[in-house]
TIMAR-825639 format. One line per 8 residues: number of its first residue (from 1); their letters; for each residue x, y, z of C-alpha. Coordinates in pm, 1 decimal. Layout:
REM residues N
NUM = a = X Y Z ~ ...
***
This chain:
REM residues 491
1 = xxxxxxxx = -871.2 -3537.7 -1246.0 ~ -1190.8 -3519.1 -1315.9 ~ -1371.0 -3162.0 -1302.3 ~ -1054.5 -2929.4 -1361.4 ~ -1134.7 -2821.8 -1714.7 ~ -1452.5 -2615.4 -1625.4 ~ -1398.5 -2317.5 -1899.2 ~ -1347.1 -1983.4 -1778.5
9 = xxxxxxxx = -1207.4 -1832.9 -1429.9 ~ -1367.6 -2017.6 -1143.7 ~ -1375.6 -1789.4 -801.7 ~ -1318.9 -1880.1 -479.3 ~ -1581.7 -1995.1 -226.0 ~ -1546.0 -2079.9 147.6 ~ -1777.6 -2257.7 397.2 ~ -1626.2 -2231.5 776.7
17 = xxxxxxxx = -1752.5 -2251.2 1142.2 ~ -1495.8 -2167.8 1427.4 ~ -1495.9 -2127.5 1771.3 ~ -1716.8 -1784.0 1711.3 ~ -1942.0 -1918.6 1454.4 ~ -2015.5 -2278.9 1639.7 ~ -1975.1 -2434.2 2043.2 ~ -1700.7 -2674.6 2049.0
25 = xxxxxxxx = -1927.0 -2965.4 2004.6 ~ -2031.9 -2859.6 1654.8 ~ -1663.9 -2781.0 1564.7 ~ -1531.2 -3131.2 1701.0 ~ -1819.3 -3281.7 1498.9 ~ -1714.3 -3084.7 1183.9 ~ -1336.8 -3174.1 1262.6 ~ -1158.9 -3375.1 1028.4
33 = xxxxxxxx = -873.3 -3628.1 1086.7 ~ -588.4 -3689.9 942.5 ~ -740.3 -4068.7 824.5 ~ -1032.8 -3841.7 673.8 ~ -884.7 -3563.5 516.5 ~ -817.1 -3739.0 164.6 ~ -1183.1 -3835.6 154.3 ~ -1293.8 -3553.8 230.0
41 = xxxxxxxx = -1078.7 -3365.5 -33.3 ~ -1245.3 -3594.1 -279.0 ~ -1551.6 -3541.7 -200.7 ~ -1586.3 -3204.2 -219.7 ~ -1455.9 -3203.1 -583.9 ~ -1713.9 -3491.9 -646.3 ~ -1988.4 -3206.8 -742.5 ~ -1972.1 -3119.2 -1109.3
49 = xxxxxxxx = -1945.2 -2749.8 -970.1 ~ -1668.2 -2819.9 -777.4 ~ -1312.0 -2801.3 -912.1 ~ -1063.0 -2747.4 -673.2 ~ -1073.9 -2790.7 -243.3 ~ -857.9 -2727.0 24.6 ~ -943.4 -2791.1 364.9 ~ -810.5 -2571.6 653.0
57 = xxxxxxxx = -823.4 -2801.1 975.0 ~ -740.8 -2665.9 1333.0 ~ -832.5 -2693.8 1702.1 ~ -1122.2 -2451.9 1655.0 ~ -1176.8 -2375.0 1282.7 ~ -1274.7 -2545.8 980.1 ~ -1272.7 -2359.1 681.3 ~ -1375.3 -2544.9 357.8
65 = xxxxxxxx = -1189.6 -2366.9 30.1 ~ -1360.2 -2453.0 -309.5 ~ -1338.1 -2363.3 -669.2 ~ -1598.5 -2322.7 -870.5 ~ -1774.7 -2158.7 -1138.6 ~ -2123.9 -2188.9 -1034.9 ~ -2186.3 -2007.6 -677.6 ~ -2503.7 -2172.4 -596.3
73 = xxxxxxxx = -2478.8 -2533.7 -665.1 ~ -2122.4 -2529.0 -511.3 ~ -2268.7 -2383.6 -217.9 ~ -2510.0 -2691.8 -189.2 ~ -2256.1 -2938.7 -263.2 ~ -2031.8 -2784.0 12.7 ~ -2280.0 -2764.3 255.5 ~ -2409.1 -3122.5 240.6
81 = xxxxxxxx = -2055.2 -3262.1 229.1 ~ -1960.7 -3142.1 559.0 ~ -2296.5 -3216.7 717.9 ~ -2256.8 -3556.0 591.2 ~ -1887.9 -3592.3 724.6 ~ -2023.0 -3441.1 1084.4 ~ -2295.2 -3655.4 1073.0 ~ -2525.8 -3404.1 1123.9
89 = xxxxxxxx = -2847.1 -3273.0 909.4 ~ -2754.3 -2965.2 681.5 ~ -3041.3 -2769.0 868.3 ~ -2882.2 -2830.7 1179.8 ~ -2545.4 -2725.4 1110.4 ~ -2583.9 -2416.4 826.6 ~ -2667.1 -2174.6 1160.9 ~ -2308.7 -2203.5 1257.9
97 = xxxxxxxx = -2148.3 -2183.5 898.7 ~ -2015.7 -1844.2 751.7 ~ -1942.2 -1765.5 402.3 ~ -1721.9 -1569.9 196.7 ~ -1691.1 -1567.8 -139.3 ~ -1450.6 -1440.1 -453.0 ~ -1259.3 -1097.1 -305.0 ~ -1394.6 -1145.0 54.2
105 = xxxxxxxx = -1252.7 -1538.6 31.7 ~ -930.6 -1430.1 -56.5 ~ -937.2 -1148.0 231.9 ~ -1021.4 -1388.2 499.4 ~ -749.3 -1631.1 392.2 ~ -506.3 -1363.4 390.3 ~ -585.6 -1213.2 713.1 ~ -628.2 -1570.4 831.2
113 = xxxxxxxx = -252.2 -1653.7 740.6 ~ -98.2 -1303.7 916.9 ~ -260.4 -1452.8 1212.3 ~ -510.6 -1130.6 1274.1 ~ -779.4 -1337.0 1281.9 ~ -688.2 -1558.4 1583.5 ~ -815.9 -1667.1 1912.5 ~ -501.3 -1499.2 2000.1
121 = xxxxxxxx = -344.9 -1234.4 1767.3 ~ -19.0 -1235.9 1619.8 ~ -4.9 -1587.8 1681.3 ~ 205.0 -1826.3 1341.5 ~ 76.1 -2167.1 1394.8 ~ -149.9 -2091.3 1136.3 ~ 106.2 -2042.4 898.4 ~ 224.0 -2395.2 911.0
129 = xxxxxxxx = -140.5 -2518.8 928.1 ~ -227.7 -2364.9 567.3 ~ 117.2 -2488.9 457.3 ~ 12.9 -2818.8 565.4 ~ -343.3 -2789.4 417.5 ~ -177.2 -2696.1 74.7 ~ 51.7 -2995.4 78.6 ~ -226.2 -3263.1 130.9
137 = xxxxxxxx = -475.1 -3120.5 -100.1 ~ -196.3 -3089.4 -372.1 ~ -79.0 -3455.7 -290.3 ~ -436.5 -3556.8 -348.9 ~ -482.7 -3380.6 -670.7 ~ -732.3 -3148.2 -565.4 ~ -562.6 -2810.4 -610.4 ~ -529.8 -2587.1 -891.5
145 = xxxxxxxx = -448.0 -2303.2 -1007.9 ~ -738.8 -2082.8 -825.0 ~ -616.9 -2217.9 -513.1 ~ -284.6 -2228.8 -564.2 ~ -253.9 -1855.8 -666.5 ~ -461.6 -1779.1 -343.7 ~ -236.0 -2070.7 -45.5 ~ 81.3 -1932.5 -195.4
153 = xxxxxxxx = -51.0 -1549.1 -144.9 ~ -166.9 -1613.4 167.5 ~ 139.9 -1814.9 301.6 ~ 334.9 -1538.2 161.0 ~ 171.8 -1275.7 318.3 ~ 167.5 -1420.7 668.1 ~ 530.7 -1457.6 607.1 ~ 572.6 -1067.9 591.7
161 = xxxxxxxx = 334.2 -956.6 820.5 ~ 548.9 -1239.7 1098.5 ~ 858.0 -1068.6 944.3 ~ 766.1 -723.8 888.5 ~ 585.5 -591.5 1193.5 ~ 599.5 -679.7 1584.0 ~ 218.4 -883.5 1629.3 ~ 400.5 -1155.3 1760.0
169 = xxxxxxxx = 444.3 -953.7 2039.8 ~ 171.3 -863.3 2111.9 ~ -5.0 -1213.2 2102.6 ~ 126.4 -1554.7 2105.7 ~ 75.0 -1901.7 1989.9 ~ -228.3 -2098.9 2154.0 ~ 32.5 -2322.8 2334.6 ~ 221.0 -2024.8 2502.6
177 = xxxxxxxx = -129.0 -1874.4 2562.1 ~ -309.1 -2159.8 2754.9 ~ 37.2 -2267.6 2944.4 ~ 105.9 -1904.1 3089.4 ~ -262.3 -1946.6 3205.4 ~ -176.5 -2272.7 3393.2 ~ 118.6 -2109.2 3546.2 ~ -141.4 -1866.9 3669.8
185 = xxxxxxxx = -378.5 -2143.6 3777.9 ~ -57.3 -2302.7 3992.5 ~ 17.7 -1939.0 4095.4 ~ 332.6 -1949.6 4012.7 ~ 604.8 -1787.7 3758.9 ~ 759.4 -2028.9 3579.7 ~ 758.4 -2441.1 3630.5 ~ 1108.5 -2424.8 3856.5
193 = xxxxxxxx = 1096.6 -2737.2 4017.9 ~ 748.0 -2875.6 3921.8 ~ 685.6 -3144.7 3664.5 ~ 468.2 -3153.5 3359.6 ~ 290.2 -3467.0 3119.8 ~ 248.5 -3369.2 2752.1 ~ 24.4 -3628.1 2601.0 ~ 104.4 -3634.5 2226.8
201 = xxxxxxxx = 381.1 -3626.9 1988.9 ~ 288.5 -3356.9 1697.2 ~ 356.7 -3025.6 1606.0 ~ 161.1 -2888.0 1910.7 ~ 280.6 -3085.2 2155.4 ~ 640.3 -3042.3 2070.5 ~ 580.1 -2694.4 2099.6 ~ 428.9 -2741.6 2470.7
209 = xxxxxxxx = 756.7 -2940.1 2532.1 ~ 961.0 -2624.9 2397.7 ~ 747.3 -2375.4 2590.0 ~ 747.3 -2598.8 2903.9 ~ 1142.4 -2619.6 2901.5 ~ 1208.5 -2233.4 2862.1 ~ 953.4 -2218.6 3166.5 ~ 1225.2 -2442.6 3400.3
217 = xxxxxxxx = 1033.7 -2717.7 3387.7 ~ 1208.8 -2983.2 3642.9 ~ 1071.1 -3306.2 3395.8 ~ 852.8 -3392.4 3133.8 ~ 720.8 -3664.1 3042.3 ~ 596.7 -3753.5 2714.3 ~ 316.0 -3954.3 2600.7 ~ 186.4 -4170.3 2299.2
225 = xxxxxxxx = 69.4 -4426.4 2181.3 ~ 314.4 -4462.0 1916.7 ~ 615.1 -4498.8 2204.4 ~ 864.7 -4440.6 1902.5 ~ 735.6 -4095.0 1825.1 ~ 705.5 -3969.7 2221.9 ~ 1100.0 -4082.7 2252.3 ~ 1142.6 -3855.9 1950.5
233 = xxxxxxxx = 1013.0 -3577.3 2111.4 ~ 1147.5 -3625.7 2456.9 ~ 1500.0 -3701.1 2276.7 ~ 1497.4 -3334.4 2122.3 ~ 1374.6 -3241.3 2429.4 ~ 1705.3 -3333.8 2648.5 ~ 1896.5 -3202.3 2356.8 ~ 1771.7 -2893.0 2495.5
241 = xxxxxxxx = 1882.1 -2950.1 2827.5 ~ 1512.7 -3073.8 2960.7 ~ 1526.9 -3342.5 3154.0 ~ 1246.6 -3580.0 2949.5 ~ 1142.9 -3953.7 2918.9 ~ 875.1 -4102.8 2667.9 ~ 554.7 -4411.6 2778.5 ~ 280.4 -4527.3 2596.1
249 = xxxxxxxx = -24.9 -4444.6 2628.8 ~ -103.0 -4756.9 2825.4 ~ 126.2 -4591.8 3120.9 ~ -60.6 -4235.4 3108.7 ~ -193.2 -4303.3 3477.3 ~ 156.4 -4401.4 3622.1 ~ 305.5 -4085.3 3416.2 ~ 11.4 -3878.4 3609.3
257 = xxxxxxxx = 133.1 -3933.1 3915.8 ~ 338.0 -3606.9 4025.6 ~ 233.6 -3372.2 3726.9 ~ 179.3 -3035.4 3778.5 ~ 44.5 -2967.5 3486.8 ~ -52.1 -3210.4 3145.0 ~ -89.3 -3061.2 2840.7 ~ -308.5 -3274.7 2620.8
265 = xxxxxxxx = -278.6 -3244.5 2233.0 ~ -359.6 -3543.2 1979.3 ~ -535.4 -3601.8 1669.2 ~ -733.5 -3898.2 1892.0 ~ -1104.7 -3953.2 1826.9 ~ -1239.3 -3998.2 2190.4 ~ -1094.9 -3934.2 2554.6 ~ -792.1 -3971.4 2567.9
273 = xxxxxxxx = -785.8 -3858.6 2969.0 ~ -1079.3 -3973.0 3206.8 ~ -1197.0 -3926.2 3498.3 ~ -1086.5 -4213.4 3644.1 ~ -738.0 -4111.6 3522.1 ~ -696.2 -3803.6 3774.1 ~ -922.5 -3939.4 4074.1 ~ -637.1 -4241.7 4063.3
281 = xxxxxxxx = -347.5 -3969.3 4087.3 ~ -496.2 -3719.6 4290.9 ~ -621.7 -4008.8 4593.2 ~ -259.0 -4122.5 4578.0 ~ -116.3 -3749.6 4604.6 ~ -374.8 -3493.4 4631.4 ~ -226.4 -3168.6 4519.1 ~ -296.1 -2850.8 4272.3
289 = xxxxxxxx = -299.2 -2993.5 3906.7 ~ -389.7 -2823.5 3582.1 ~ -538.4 -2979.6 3255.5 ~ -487.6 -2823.3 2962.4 ~ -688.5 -2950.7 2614.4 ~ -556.4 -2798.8 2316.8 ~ -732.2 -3076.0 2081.7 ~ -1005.8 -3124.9 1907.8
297 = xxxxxxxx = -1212.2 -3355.6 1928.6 ~ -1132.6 -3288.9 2314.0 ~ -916.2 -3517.8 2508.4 ~ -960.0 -3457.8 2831.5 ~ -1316.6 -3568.5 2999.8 ~ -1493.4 -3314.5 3093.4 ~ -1568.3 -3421.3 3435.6 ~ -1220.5 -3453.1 3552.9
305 = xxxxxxxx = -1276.0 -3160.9 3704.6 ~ -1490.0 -3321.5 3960.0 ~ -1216.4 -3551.6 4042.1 ~ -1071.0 -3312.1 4326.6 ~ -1104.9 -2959.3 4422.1 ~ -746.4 -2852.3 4311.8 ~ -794.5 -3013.7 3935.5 ~ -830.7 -2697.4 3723.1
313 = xxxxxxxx = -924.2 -2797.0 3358.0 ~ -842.3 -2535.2 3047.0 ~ -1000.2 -2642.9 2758.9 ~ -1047.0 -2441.1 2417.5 ~ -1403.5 -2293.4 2507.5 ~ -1263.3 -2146.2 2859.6 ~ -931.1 -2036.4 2623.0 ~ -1150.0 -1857.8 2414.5
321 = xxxxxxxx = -1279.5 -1698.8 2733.1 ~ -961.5 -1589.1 2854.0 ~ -838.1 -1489.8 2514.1 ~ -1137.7 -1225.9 2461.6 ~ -1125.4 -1002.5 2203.4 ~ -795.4 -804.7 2307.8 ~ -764.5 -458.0 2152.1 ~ -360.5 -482.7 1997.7
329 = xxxxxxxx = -192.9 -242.8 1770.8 ~ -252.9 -446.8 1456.3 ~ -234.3 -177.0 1173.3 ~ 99.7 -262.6 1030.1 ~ 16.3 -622.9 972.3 ~ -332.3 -483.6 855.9 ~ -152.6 -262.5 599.3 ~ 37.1 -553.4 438.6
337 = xxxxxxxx = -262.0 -776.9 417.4 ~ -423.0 -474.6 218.7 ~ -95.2 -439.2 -5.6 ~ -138.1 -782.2 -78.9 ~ -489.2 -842.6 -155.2 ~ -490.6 -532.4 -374.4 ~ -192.5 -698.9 -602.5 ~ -369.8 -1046.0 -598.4
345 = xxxxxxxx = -693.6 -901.0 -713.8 ~ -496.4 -743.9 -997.1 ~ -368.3 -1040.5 -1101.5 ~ -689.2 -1231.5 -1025.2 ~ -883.7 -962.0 -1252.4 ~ -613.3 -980.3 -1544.8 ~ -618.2 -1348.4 -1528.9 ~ -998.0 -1338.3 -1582.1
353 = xxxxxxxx = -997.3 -1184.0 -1932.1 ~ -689.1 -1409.6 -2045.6 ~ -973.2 -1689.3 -2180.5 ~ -1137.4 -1364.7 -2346.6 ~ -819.7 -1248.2 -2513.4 ~ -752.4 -1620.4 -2639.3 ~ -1029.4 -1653.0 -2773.8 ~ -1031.4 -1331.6 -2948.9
361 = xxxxxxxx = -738.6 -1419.3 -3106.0 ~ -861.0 -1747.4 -3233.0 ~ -1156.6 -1617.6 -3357.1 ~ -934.4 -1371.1 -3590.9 ~ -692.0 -1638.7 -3661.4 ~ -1027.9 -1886.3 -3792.8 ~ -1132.7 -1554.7 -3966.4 ~ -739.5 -1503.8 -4116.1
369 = xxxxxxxx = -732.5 -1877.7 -4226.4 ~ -1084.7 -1843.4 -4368.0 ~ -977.8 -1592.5 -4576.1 ~ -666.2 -1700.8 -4733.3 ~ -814.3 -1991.8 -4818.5 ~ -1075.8 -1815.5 -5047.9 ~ -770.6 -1639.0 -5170.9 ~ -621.7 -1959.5 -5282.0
377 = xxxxxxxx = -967.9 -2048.6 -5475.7 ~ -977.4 -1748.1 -5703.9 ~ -576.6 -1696.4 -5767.2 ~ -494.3 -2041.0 -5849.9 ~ -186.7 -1919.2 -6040.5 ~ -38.4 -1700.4 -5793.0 ~ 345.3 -1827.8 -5686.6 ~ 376.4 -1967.2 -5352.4
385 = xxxxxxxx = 605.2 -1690.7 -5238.0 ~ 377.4 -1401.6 -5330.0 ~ 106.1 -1622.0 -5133.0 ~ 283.1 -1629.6 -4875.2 ~ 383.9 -1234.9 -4806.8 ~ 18.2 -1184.1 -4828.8 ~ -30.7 -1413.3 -4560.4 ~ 229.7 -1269.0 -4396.4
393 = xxxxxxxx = 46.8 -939.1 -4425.5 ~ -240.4 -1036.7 -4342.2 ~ -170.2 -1175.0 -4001.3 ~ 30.2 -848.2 -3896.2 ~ -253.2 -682.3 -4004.7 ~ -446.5 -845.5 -3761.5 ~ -218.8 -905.1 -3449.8 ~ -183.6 -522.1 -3515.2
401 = xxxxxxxx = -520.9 -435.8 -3503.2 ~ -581.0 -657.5 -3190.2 ~ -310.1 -560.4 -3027.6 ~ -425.6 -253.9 -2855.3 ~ -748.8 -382.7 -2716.0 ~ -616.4 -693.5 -2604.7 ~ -363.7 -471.6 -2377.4 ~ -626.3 -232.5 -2288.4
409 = xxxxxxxx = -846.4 -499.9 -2166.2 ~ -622.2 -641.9 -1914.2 ~ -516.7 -330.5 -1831.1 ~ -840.5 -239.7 -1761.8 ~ -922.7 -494.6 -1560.8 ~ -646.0 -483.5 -1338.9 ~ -762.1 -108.6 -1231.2 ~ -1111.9 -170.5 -1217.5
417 = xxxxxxxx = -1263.0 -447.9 -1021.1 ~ -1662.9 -312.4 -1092.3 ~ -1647.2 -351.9 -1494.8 ~ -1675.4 -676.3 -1640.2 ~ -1420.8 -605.4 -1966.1 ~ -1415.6 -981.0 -2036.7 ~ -1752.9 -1007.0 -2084.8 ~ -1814.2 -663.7 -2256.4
425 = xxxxxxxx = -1516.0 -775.0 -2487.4 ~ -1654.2 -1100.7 -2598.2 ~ -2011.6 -923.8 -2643.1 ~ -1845.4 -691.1 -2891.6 ~ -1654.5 -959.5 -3093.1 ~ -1954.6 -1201.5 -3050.8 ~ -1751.0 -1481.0 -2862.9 ~ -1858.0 -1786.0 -2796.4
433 = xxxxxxxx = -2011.8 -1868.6 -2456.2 ~ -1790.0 -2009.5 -2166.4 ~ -1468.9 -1787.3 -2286.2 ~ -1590.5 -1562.5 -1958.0 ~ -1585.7 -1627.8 -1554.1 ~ -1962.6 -1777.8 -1521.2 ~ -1942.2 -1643.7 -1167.6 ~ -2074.2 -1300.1 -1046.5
441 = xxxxxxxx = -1808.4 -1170.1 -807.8 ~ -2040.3 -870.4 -672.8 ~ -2363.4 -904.3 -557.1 ~ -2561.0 -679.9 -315.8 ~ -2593.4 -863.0 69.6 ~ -2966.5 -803.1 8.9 ~ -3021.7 -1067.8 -271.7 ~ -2866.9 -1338.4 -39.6
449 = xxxxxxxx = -3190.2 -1454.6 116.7 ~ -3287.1 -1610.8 -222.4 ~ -2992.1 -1843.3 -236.6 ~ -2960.6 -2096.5 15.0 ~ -2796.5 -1874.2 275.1 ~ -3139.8 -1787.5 328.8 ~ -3202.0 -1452.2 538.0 ~ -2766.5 -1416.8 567.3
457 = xxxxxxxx = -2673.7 -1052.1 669.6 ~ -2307.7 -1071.0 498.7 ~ -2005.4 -881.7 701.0 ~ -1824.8 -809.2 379.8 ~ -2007.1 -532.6 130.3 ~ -1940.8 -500.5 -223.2 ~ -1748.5 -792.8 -415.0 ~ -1755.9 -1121.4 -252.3
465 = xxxxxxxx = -2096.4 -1077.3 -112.1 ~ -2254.5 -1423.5 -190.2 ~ -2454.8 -1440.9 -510.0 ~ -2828.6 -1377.7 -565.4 ~ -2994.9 -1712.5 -709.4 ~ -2943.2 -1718.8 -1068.1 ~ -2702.8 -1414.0 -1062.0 ~ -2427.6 -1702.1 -1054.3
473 = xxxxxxxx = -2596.8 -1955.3 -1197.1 ~ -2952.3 -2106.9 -1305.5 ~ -2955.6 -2346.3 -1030.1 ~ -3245.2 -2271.2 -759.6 ~ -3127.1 -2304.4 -413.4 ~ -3334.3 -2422.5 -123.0 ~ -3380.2 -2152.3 139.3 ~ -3204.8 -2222.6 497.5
481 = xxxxxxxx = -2984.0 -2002.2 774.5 ~ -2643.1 -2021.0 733.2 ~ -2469.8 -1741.4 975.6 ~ -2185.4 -1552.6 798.3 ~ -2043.8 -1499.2 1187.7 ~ -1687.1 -1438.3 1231.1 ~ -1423.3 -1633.6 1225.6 ~ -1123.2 -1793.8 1426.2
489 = xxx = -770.8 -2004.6 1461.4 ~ -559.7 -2110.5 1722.1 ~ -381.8 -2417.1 1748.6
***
């Protein structure tokens, strides 16, 4: 596709807002559907500066994974795509964004993927959500090898931290989260006897389904509007000995009638759960009933909660709430996301003087071929064979002499993140332009207020600290807020 032979390394950039960075409105502005996400893709590799994207999409963070060689103009590009797609002016919306950028991208997405950096810790939704993330951008023929390298790290490393250590313990998934809070809410233990409504038929809502059935749920109902896919779930759910029937979504307010609880969790745009809907159930049986939104956009109205005193409504703002910050015993997990960062950066530095090193070697090869061909000017009658051993010569000569730098440099780079031995190697050898990464990986926090970050105190120090205009790049930046707040997952 167009845009994937920039020359040289391109780093890693992200633009995100989650449920710490932005209220729920923003993030259900900035969320993306699955109709969208394609588009979206596209667009963000529509900037000349722009190579690769990968779009990380959950109930309360958006995270917007670029490529590029050219920090400041990607920024831009990045920026105004997602304001466009949340119809919302860039002004408005760069308060609530955060960025990261090279080493400090590559962190987050790590430490995003062990699930450390969740509404609720330990919890391996995410896991699935990045693996999804991956597939589409792939399908559409947005990733490459930048992102690639960085998914299949990340997806690897949640996989050992999830395997290695005990976090899941001491958090849980989002579903298992919000429902143990709606047991609390009905004051009871477990669903023994009580009856439940799980509007939906994806991931999350199968999990709901799973949770609600180890919980002694006495039925479940399942809803959607594709009726095929809600007898899916509720199928898998008898196999598991739940007792479970699937309705469309035109028969939500007849499958209301005698739930306990509803857990909500579609990819609709709009209510999907009025008002109207619970004041119907709750005149005909008026009785304790808990809501519980786990989507975004929202489903659930709102102002069901004024639909009866007993209607308690959990949606992912008042999750966050209960959630809090929780202190857990997270340093095992925390170890292993260090272990692997520290090899990917290796591997990330190494690969960043490979361009160097080629053309190095085809410099010397031009200078080789140059030569011999002189040679075959002034010794017309030498025999082919003798011109050939000197050739021969010649070119062992040469991969001999170039030999030991060309191993020094990478290893070099792979112990020492603060030299740039690419760019000191083509200096000395007089290389031509663009065989070096274009983009400055470690710029002082300070220097951020002249991009368009504007007055941005960074989180991260060191490398991955966004880029001081024209450090990157020669491309002025206009001068704006963007927050580099933390950051979120969940569902």
């Amino acid at each position: 596709m167009a845009g994937l032979g920039i020359t040289g390394p391109a780093a890693v950039l992200l633009v995100g807002l989650s449920f710490r960075s932005a209220p729920v409105p923003v993030l259900e502005k900035a969320s993306v559907s699955p109709a969208e996400l394609n588009r979206l893709e596209r667009d963000l590799v529509g900037g000349d500066c722009v190579t690769e994207a990968l779009i990380l999409s959950t109930c309360n963070r958006m995270e917007f994974y670029v490529a590029t060689s050219a920090f400041h103009p990607a920024l831009d590009h990045v920026v105004d795509t997602i304001a466009a797609h949340a119809q919302m002016d860039a002004v408005e919306l760069e308060p609530y964004l955060y960025v990261r950028y090279a080493d400090a991208a590559a962190e987050h997405m790590l430490t995003v993927a062990a699930g450390l950096d969740s509404m609720v810790v330990g919890e391996q939704q995410v896991i699935g959500q990045l693996r999804n993330a991956y597939t589409s951008a792939s399908e559409n023929g947005v990733v490459g090898a930048a992102l690639h390298d960085l998914t299949q790290r990340a997806l690897h490393t949640g996989k050992r931290v999830h395997t290695e250590t005990r976090v899941d313990e001491a958090g849980s998934s989002m579903v298992s989260f919000a429902l143990d809070h709606a047991l609390a809410e009905l004051g009871v233990e477990d669903m023994t006897g009580r009856d439940a409504v799980v509007v939906g038929a994806g991931a999350m809502a199968s999990l709901a389904s799973t949770y609600l059935g180890r919980s002694g749920v006495r039925h479940v109902t399942v809803v959607n509007r594709t009726v095929a896919r809600a007898e899916n779930l509720a199928a898998h759910a008898r196999e598991a000995g739940v007792d479970a029937d699937a309705v469309g979504l035109d028969e939500l307010t007849s499958a209301l009638r005698g739930a306990d609880v509803v857990v909500s969790a579609t990819g609709a745009v709009g209510t999907v759960l009025s008002h109207d809907d619970v004041v119907a159930t709750q005149t005909e049986r008026p009785r304790r009933m808990v809501l519980v939104d786990l989507s975004m956009p929202r489903d659930i109205d709102d102002a069901v909660v004024d639909a009866g005193a007993e209607v308690r409504l959990l949606n992912i703002e008042e999750l966050t709430a209960l959630a809090g910050d929780g202190a857990r015993d997270e340093s095992a997990a925390r170890d292993i996301v260090a272990t692997e960062l520290a090899e990917y950066l290796e591997q990330v530095r190494v690969q960043s003087v490979v361009p160097t090193v080629k053309a190095l070697r085809r410099r010397a090869a031009d200078v080789v071929d140059d030569e011999l061909g002189q040679l075959v000017r002034r010794t017309p009658g030498m025999a082919d064979d003798d011109r050939a051993e000197v050739a021969r010569t010649v070119r062992r000569v040469v991969d001999k002499l170039l030999h030991a730098p060309t191993v020094q440099v990478k290893k070099l780079s792979s112990q020492d993140g603060t030299v740039n031995y690419a760019e000191a190697l083509a200096a000395l050898f007089n290389l031509p332009s663009g065989s070096t990464s274009v983009v400055s990986q470690s710029i002082e926090p300070g220097d951020a207020g002249k991009a368009r970050i504007g007055n941005v105190l960074q989180q991260d120090t060191g490398a991955g600290q966004v880029p001081a205009a024209g450090a990157a790049d020669s491309t002025s930046s206009t001068n704006s807020t963007i927050s580099t707040a933390g950051t979120e997952e969940a569902s």
